[in-house]
mmCIF file of the C-alpha atoms, coordinates in Angstrom:
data_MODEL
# 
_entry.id   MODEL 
# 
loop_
_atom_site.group_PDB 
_atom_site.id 
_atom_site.type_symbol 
_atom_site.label_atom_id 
_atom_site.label_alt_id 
_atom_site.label_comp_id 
_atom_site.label_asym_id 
_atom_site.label_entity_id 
_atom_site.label_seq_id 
_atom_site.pdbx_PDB_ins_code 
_atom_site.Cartn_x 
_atom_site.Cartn_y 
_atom_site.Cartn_z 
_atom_site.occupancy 
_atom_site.B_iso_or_equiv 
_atom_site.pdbx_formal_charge 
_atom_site.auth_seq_id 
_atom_site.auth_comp_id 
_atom_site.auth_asym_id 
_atom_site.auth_atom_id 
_atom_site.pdbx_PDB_model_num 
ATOM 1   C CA . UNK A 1 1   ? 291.872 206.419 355.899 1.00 0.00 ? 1   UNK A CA 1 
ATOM 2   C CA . UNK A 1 2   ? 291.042 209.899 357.172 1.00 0.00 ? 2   UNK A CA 1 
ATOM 3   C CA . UNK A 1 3   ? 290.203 210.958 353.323 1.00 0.00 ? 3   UNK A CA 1 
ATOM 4   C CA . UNK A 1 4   ? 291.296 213.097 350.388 1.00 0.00 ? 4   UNK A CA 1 
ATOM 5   C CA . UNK A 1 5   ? 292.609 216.332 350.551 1.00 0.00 ? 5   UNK A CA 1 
ATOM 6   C CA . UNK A 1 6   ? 293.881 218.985 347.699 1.00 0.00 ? 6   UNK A CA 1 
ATOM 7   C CA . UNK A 1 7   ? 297.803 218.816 347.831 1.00 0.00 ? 7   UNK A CA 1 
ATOM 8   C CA . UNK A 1 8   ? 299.277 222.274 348.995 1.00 0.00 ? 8   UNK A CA 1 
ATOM 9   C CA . UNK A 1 9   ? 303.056 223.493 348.440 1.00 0.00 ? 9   UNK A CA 1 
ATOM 10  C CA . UNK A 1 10  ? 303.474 222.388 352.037 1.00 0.00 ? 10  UNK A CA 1 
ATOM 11  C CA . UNK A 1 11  ? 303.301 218.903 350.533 1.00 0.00 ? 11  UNK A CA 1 
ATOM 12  C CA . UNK A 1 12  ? 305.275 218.950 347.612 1.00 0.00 ? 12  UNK A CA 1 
ATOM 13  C CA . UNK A 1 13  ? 308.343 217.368 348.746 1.00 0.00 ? 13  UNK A CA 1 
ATOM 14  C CA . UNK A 1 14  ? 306.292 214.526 350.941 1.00 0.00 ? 14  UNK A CA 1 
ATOM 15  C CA . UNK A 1 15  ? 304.504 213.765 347.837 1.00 0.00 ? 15  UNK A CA 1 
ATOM 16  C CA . UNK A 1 16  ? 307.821 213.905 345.485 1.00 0.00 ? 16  UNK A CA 1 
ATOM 17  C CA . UNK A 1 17  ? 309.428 211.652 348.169 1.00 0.00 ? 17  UNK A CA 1 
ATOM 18  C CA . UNK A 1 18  ? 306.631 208.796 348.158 1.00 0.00 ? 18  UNK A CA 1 
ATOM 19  C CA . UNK A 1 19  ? 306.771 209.837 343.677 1.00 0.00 ? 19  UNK A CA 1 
ATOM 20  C CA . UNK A 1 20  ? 310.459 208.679 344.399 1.00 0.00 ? 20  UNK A CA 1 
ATOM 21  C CA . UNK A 1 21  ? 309.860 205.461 346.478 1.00 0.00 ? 21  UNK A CA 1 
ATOM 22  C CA . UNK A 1 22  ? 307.031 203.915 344.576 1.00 0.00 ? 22  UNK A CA 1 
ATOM 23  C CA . UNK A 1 23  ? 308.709 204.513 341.422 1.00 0.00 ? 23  UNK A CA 1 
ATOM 24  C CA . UNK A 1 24  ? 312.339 203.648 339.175 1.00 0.00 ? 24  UNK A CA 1 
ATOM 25  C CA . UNK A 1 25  ? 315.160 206.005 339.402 1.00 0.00 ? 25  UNK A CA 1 
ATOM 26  C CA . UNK A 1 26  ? 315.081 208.207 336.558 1.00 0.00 ? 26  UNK A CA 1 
ATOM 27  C CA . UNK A 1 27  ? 311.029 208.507 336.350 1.00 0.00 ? 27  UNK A CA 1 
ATOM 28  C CA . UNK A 1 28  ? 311.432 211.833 335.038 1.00 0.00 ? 28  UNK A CA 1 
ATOM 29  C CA . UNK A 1 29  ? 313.153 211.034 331.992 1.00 0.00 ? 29  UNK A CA 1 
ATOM 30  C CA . UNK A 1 30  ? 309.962 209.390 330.712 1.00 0.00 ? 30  UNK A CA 1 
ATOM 31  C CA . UNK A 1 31  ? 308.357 211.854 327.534 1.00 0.00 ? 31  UNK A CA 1 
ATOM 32  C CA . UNK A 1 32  ? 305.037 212.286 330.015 1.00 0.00 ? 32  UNK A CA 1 
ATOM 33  C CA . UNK A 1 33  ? 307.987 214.699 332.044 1.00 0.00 ? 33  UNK A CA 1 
ATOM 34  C CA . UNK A 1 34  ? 308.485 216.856 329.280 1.00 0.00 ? 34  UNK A CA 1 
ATOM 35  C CA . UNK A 1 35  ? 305.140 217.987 328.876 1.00 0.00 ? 35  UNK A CA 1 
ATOM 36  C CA . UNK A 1 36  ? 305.198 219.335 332.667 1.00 0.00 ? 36  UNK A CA 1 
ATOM 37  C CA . UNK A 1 37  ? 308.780 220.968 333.204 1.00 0.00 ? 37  UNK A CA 1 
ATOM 38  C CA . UNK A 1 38  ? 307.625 224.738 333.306 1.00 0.00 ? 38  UNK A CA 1 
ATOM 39  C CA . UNK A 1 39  ? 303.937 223.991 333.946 1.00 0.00 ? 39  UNK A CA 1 
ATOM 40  C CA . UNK A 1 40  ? 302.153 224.634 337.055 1.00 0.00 ? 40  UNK A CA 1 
ATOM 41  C CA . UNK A 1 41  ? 299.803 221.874 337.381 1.00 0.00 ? 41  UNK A CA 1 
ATOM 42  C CA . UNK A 1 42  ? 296.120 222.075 337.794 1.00 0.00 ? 42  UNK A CA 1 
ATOM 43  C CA . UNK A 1 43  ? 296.311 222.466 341.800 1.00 0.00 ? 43  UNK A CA 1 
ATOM 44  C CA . UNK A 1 44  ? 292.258 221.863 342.361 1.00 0.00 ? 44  UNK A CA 1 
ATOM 45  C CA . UNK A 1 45  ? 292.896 218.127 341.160 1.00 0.00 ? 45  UNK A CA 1 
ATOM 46  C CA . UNK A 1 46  ? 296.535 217.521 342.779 1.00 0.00 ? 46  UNK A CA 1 
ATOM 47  C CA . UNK A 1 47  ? 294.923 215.160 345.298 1.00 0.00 ? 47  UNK A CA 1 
ATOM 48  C CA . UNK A 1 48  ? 296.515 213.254 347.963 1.00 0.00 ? 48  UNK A CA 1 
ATOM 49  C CA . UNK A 1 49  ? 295.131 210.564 350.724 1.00 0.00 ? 49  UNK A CA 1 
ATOM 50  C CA . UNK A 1 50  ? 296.641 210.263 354.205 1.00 0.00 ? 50  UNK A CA 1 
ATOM 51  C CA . UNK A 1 51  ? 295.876 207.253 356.533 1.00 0.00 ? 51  UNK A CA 1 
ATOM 52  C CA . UNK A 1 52  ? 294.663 207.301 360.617 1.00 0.00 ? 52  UNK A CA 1 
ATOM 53  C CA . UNK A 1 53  ? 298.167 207.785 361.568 1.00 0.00 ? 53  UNK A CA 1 
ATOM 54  C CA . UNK A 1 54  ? 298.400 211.276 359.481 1.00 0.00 ? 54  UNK A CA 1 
ATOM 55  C CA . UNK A 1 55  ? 301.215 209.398 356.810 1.00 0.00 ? 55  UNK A CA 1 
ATOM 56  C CA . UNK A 1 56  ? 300.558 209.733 353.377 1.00 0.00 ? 56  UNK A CA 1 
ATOM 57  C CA . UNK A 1 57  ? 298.991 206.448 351.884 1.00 0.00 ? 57  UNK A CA 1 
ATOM 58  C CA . UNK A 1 58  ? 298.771 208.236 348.300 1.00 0.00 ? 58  UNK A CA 1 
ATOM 59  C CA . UNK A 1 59  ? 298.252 211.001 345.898 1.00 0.00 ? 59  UNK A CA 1 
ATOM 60  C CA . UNK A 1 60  ? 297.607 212.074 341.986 1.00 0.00 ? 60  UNK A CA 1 
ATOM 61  C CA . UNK A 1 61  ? 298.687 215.268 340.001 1.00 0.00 ? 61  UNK A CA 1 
ATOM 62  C CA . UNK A 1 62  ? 297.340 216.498 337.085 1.00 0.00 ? 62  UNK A CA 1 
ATOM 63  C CA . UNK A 1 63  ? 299.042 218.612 334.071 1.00 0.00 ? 63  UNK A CA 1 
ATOM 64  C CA . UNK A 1 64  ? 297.090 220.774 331.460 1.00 0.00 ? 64  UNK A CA 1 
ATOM 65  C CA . UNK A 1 65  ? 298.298 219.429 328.160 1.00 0.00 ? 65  UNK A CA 1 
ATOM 66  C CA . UNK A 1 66  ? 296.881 220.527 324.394 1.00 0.00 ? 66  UNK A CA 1 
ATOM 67  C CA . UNK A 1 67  ? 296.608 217.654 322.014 1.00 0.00 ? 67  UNK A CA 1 
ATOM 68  C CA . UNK A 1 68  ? 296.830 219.757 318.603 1.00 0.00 ? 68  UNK A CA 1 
ATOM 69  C CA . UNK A 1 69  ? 294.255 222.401 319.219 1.00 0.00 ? 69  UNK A CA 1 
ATOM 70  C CA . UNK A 1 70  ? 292.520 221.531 322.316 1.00 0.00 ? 70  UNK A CA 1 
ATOM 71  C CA . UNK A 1 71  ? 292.562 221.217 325.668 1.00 0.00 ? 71  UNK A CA 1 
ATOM 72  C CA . UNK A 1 72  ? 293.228 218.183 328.063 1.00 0.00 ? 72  UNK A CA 1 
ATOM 73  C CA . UNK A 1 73  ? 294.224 217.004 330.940 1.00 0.00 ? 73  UNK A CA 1 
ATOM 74  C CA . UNK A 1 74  ? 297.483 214.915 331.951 1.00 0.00 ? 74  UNK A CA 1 
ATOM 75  C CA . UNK A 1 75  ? 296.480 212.621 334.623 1.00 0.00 ? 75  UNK A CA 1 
ATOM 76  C CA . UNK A 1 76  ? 299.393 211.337 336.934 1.00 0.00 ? 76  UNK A CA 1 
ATOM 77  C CA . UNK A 1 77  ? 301.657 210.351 338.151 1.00 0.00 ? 77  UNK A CA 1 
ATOM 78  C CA . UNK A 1 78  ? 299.333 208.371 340.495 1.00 0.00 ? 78  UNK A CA 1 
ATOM 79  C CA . UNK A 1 79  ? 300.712 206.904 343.502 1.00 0.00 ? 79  UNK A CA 1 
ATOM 80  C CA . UNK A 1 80  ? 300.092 204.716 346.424 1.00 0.00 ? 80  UNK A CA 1 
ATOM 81  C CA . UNK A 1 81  ? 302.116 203.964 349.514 1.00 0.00 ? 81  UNK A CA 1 
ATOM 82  C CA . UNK A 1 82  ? 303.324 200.008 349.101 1.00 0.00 ? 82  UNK A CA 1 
ATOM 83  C CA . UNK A 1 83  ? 301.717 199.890 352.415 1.00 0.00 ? 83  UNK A CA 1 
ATOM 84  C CA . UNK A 1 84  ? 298.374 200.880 351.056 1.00 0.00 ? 84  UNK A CA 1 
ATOM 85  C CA . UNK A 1 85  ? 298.495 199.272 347.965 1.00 0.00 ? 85  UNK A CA 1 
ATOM 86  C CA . UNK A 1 86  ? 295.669 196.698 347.198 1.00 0.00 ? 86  UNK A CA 1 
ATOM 87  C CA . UNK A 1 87  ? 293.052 198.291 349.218 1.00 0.00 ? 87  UNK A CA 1 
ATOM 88  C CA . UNK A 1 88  ? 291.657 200.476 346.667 1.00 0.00 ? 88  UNK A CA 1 
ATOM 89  C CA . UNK A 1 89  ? 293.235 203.809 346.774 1.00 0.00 ? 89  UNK A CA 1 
ATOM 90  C CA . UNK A 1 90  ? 294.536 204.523 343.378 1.00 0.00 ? 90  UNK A CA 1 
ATOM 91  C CA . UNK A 1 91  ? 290.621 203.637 342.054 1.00 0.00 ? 91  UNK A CA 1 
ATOM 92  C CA . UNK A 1 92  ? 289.465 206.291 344.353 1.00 0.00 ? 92  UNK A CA 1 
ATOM 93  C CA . UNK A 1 93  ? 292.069 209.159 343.762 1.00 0.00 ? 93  UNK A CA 1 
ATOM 94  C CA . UNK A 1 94  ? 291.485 208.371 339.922 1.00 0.00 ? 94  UNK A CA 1 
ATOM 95  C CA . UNK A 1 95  ? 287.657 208.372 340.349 1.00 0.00 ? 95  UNK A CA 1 
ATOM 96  C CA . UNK A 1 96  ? 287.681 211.785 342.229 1.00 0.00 ? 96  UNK A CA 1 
ATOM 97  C CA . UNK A 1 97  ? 290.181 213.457 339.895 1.00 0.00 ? 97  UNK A CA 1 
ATOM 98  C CA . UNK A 1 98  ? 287.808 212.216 337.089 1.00 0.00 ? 98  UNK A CA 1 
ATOM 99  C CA . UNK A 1 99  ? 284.352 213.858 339.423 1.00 0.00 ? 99  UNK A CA 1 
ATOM 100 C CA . UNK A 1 100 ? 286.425 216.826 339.945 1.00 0.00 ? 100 UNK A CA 1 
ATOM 101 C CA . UNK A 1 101 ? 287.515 217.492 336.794 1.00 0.00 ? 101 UNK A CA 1 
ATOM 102 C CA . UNK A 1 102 ? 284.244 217.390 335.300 1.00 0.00 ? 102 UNK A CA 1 
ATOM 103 C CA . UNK A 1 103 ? 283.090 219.223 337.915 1.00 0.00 ? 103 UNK A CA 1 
ATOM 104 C CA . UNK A 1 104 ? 285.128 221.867 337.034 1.00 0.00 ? 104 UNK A CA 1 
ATOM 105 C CA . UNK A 1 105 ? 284.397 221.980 333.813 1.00 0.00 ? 105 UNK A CA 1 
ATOM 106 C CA . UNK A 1 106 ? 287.157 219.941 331.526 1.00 0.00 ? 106 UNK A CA 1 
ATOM 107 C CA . UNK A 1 107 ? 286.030 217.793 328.736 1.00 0.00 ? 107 UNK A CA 1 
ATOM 108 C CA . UNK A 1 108 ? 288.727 215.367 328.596 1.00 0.00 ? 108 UNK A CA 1 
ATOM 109 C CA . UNK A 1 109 ? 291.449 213.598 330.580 1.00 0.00 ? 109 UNK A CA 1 
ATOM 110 C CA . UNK A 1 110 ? 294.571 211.464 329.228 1.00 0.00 ? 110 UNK A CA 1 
ATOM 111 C CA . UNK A 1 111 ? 297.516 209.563 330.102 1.00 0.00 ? 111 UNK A CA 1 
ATOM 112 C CA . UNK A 1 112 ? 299.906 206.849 329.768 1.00 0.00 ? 112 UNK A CA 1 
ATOM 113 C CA . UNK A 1 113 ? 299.192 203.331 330.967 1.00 0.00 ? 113 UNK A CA 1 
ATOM 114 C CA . UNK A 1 114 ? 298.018 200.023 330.603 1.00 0.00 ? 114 UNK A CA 1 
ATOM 115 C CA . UNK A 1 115 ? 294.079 199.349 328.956 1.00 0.00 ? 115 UNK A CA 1 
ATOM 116 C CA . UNK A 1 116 ? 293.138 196.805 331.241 1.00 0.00 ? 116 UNK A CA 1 
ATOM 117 C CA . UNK A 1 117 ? 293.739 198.786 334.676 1.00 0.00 ? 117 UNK A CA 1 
ATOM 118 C CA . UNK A 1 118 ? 292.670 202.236 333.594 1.00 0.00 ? 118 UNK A CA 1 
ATOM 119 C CA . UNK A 1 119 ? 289.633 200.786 330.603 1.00 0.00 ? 119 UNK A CA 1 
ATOM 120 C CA . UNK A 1 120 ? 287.632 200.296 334.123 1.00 0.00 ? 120 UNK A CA 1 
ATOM 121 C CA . UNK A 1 121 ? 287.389 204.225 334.647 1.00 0.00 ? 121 UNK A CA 1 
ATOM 122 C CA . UNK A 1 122 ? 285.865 204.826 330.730 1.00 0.00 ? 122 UNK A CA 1 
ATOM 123 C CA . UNK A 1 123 ? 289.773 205.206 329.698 1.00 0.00 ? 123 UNK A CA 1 
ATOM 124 C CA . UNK A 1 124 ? 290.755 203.538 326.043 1.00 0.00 ? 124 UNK A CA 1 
ATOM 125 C CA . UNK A 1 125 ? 293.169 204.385 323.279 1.00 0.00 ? 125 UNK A CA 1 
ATOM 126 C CA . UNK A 1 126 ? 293.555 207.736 321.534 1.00 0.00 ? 126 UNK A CA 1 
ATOM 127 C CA . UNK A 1 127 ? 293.931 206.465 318.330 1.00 0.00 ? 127 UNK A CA 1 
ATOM 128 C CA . UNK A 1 128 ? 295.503 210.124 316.191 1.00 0.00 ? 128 UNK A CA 1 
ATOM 129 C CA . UNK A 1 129 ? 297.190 211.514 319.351 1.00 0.00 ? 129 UNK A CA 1 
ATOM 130 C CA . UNK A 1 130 ? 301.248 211.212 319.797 1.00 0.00 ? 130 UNK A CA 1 
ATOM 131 C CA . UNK A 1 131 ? 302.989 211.371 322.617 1.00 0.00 ? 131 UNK A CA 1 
ATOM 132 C CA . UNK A 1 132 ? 306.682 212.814 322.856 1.00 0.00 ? 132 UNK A CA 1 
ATOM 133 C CA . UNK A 1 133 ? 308.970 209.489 321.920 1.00 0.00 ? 133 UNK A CA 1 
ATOM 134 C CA . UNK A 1 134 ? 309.647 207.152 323.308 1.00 0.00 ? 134 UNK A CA 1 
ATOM 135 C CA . UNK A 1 135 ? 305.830 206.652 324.087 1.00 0.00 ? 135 UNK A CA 1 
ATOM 136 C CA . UNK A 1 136 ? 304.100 203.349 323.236 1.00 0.00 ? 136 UNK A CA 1 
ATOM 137 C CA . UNK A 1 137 ? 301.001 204.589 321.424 1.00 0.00 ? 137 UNK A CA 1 
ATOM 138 C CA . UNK A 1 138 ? 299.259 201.318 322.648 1.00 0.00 ? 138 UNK A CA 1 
ATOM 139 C CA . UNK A 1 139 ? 299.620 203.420 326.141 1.00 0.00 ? 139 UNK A CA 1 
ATOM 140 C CA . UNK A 1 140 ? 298.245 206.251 325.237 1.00 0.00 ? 140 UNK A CA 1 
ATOM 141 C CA . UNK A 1 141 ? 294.608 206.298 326.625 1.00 0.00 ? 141 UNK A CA 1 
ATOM 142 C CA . UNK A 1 142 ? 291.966 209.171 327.102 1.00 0.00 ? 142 UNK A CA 1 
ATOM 143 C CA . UNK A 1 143 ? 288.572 209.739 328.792 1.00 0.00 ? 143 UNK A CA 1 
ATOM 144 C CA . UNK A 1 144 ? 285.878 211.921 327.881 1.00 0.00 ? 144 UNK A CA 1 
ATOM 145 C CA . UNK A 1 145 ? 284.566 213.879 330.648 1.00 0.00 ? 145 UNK A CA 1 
ATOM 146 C CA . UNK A 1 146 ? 281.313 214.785 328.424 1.00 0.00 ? 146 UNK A CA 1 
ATOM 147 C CA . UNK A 1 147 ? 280.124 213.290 325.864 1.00 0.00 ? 147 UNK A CA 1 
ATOM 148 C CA . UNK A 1 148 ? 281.967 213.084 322.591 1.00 0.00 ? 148 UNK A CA 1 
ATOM 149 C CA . UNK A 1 149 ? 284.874 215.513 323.884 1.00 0.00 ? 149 UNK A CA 1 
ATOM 150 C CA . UNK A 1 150 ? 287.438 213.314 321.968 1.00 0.00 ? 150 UNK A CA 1 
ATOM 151 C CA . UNK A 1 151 ? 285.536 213.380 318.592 1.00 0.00 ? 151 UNK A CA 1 
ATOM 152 C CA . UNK A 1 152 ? 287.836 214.719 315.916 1.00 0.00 ? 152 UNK A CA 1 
ATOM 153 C CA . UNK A 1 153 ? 290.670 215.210 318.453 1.00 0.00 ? 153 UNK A CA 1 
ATOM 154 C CA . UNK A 1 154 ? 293.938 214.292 317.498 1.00 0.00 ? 154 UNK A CA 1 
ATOM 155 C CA . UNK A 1 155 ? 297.841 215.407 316.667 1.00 0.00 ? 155 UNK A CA 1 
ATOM 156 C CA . UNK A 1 156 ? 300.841 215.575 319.650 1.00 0.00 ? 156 UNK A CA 1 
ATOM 157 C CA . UNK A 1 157 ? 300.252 216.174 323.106 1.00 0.00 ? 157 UNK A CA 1 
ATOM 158 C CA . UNK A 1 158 ? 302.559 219.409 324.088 1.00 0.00 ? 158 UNK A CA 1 
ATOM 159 C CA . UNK A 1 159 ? 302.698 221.613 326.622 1.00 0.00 ? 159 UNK A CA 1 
ATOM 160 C CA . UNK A 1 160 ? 299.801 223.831 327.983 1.00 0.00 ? 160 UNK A CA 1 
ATOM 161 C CA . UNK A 1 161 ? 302.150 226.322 329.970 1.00 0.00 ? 161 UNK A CA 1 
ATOM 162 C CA . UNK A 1 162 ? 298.803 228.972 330.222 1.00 0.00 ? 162 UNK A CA 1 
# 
């Protein structure tokens, strides 16, 4: 692995094209879409990972979203090459999104996905925070980036477009 990198536009439609391989036809017809059409997203935490052979082995974008009236983060999609996959790659783009972010100053971070994968990186359930339908609230899971930033959050996730 020769290491992470910040995506640039240069990359977009490499990265959209592995987005397209890894996933089912018609990924952006999921609600999680919705909340990004017309938003740039947060390009210090678009991350991707390329291996020895200068191919790209994964990446992660992130969205700003509001959930009622505050600020968060919409992590993914997250991605990894099927040739890649198992070695440990998604942990590490998720865990340097997380430092980043945090880094940067931003208190929380959601998204959609299941507990047991994503519970190992401090993520659980929002319990009070709706996703656009069809979302399965049991998916939606948050993490917060200092302490207590979820406290008295809740209400639907929409767009952050500034």
């Amino acid at each position: 692995m020769t290491g992470l990198s910040q995506e640039t536009p240069a990359d977009r439609w490499e990265v959209e094209a592995l987005f397209d391989l890894c996933f089912a036809p018609g990924r952006e017809a999921l609600s999680s879409y919705r909340l990004r059409d017309g938003v740039a997203p947060v390009a210090a935490l678009c991350l991707m990972a390329r291996d020895s052979g200068a191919g790209l082995a994964g990446a992660v974008r992130v969205w700003p979203v509001r959930v009622g009236d505050a600020r968060a983060l919409l992590l993914g999609p997250v991605v990894v090459h099927p040739t890649h996959q198992g070695e440990g790659l998604g942990a590490l783009l998720i865990q340097e999104v997380l430092e980043r972010a945090a880094a940067l100053g931003h208190r929380r971070a959601m998204l959609v996905g299941d507990a047991p994968y994503y519970g190992r990186f401090g993520f659980t359930r929002l319990n009070g925070v709706s996703m656009p339908p069809p979302t399965n609230p049991d998916r939606v899971l948050g993490v917060a980036l200092t302490r207590g930033a979820w406290a008295g959050i809740s209400g639907e996730v929409t767009r952050a477009p500034d």
